[in-house]
C-alpha positions in Angstrom: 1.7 52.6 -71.5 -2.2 52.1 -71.5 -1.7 51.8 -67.4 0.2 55.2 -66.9 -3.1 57.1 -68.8 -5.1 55.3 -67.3 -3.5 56.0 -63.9 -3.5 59.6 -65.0 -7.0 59.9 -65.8 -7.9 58.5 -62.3 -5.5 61.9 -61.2 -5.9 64.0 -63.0 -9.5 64.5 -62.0 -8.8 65.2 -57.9 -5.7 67.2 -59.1 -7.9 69.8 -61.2 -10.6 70.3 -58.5 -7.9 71.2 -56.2 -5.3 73.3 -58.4 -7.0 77.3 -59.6 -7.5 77.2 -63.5 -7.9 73.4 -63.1 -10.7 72.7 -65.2 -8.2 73.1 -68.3 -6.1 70.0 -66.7 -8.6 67.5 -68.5 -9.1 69.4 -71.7 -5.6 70.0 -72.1 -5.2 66.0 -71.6 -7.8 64.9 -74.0 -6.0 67.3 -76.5 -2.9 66.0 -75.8 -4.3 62.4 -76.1 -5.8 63.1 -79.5 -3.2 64.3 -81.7 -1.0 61.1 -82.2 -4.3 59.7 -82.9 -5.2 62.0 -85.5 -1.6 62.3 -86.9 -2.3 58.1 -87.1 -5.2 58.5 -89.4 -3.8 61.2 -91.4 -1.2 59.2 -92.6 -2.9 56.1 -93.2 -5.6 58.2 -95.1 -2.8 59.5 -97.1 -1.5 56.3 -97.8 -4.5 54.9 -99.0 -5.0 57.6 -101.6 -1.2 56.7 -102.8 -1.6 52.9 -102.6 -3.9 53.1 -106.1 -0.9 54.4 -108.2 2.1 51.9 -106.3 -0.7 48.9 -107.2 -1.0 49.7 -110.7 2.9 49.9 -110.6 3.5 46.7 -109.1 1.4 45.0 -111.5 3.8 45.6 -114.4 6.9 44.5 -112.2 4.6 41.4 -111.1 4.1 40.3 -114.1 7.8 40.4 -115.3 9.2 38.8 -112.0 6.6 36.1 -112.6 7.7 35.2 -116.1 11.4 35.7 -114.4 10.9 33.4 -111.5 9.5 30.6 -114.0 12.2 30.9 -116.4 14.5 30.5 -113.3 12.7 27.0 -111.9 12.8 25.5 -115.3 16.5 26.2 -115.8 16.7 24.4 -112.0 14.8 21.9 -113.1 16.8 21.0 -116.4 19.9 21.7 -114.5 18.5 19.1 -111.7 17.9 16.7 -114.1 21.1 16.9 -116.0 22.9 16.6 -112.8 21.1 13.8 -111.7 20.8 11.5 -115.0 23.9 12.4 -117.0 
């Protein structure tokens, strides 16, 4: 994809010198070059602003999944042991 702009640039600059009203050709590109980039940053600054609240939220389930998961390896553990010794 990077190769086709680039090959569009190079172009795009004899095409505008020889077509009337041609001087819009490389506005109209940089334009149309811009706004996926800016739609990009919008949403990842509009993640960022949201990623304060889900952190604070996945503390709480972090700390109950932690105490989950060790409950869960100590049962293996005795049920390891039981299986192996008895």
């Amino acid at each position: 994809m990077r190769g086709r702009r680039c090959l569009l640039g190079v172009v795009l600059i004899p095409l505008s010198a020889s077509v009337t009203a041609g001087y819009l050709l490389p506005a109209v590109f940089a334009v149309a070059t811009a706004i996926p980039v800016l739609a990009v940053a919008w949403i990842l600054a509009f993640s960022v602003q949201q990623m304060g609240s889900f952190y604070g939220k996945m503390q709480k389930v972090q700390k109950w999944m932690n105490l989950l998961v060790g409950i869960v390896f100590i049962l293996i553990g005795i049920y390891s042991c039981w299986i192996m010794y008895v």
